[in-house]
C-alpha positions in Angstrom: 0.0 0.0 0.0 1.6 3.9 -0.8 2.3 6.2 1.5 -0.5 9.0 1.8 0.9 12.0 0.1 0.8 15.3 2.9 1.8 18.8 1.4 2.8 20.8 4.8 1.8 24.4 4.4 0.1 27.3 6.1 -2.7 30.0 5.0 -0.8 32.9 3.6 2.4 31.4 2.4 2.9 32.0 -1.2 5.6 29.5 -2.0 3.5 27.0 -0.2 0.5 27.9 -2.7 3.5 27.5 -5.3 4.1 24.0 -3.8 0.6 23.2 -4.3 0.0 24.6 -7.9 3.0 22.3 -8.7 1.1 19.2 -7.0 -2.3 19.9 -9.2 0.1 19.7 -12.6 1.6 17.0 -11.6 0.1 13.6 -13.4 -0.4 12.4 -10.0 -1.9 8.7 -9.7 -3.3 9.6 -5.8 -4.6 11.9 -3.8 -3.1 14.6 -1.8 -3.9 16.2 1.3 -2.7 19.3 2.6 -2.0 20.0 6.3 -2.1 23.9 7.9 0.9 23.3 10.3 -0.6 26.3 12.7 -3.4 23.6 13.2 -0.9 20.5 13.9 1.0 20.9 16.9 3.4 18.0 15.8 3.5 19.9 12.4 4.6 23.0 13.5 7.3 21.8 15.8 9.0 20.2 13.0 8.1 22.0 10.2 7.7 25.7 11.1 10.8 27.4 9.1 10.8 24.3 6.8 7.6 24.9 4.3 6.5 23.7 2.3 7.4 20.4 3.0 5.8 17.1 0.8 5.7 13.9 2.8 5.3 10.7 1.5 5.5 7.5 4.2 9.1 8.7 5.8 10.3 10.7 2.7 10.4 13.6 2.6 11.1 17.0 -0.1 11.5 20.5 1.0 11.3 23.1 -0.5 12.6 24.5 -2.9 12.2 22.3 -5.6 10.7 22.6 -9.3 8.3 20.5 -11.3 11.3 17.8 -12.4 12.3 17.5 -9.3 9.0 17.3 -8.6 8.3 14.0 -10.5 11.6 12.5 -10.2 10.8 12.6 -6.3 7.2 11.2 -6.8 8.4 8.1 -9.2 11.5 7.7 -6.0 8.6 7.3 -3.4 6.0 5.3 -5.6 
């Protein structure tokens, strides 16, 4: 079974809405949820000065990154 894909973000940030744009291009073959750290306590401990952040199972890719990096990161974690 796959990881569930989590986009860490928070209302506001423009390269998180960046982050996300880059997701909906993406020929992605699941789901995606998105998580405001300011409303997960674990979250933001770990990601506050980090996002965005795209978690997959225990991989991880922070930002910055483009839409190749993008893919090649998403066919790594598949």
């Amino acid at each position: 079974m796959r990881a569930e894909l989590v986009l860490y973000s928070t209302w506001g940030c423009h390269l998180c809405e960046q982050a996300e744009q880059l997701l909906l291009q993406a020929d992605l073959t699941q789901p995606f949820k998105v998580v405001d750290i300011v409303e997960d306590e674990q979250a933001f401990e770990r990601y506050r000065v980090m996002i965005p952040v795209l978690r997959s199972g225990d991989n991880e890719l922070c930002w910055p990154f483009d839409a190749a990096q993008l893919v090649t990161w998403l066919k790594e974690v598949s």
